[in-house]
C-alpha positions as CSV (number, residue, x, y, z in Angstrom):
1,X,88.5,119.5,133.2
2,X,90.4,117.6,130.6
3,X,87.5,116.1,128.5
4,X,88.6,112.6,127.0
5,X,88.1,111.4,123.4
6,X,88.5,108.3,121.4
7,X,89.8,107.3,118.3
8,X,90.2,104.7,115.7
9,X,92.6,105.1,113.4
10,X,93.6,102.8,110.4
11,X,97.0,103.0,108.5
12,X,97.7,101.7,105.4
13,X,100.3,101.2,103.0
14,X,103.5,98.9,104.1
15,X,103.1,99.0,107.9
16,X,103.2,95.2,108.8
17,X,106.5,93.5,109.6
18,X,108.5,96.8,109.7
19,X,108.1,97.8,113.9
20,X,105.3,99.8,113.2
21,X,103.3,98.6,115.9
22,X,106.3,99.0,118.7
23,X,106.7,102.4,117.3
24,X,103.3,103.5,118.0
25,X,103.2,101.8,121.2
26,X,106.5,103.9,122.0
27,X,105.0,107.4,121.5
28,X,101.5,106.3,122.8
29,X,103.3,106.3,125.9
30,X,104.6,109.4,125.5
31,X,101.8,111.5,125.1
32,X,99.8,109.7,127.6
33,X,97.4,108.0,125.3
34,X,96.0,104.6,126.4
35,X,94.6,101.8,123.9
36,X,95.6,99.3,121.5
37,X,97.2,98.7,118.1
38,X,97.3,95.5,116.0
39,X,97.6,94.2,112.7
40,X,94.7,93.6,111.0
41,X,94.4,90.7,108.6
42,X,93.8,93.1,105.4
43,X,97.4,94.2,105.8
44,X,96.7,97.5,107.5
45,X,97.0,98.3,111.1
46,X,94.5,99.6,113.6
47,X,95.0,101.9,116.5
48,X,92.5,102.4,118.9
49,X,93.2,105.4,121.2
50,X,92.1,107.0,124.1
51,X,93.0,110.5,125.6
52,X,93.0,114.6,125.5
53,X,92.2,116.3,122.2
54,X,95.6,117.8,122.1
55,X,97.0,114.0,123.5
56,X,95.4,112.6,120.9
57,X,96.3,115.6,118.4
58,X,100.0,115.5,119.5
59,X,100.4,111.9,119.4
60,X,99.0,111.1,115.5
61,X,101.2,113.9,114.3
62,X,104.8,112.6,116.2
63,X,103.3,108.9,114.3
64,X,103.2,111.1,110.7
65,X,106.8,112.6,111.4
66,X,108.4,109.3,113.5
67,X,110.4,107.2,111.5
68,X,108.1,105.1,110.7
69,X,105.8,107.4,108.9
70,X,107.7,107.0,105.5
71,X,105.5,103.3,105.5
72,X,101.9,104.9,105.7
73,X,100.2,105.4,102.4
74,X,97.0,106.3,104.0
75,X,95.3,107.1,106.9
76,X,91.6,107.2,108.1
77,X,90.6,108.3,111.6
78,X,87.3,107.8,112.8
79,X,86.1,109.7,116.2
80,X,84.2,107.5,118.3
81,X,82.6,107.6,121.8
82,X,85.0,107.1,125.0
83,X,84.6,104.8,126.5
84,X,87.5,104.2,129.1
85,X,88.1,100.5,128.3
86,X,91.9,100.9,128.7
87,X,94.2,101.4,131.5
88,X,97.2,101.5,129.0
89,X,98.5,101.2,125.5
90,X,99.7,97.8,124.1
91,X,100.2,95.8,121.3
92,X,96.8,93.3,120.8
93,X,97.8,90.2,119.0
């Protein structure tokens, strides 16, 4: 049985304007993780992601090695309940 998880991750540093938000979208896909990411008025952005453990796992660690990890300064992830809202991953504006 492959148990699903949730959760909501915040980066933070210079990750607006630079195709952060595609990029994470892109490997989302990849590792078969549905949700959302969008920039987030304070200047950070939020992801919002829903999958396997080792989905989830695999995915946040390709984001911290993908070219676009040289923009995050910092990083919080918070686990919360799933809640199989999303059918797949986009970009919320």
């Amino acid at each position: 049985m492959n148990i699903k998880n949730r959760l909501k991750v915040v980066y933070r540093g210079n990750v607006q304007g630079v195709g952060f938000r595609f990029a994470v979208r892109h490997l989302a896909e990849t590792y078969d993780i549905c949700g959302i990411v969008r920039n987030e008025p304070d200047g950070s952005v939020l992801v919002v992601a829903e999958g396997t453990r080792g989905c989830l796992d695999s995915f946040l660690a390709a984001v911290e090695t993908s070219h676009v990890a040289g923009y995050i300064r910092e990083k919080t992830v918070e686990e919360e309940p799933y809640l199989g809202e999303f059918s797949r991953f986009r970009v919320d504006y």
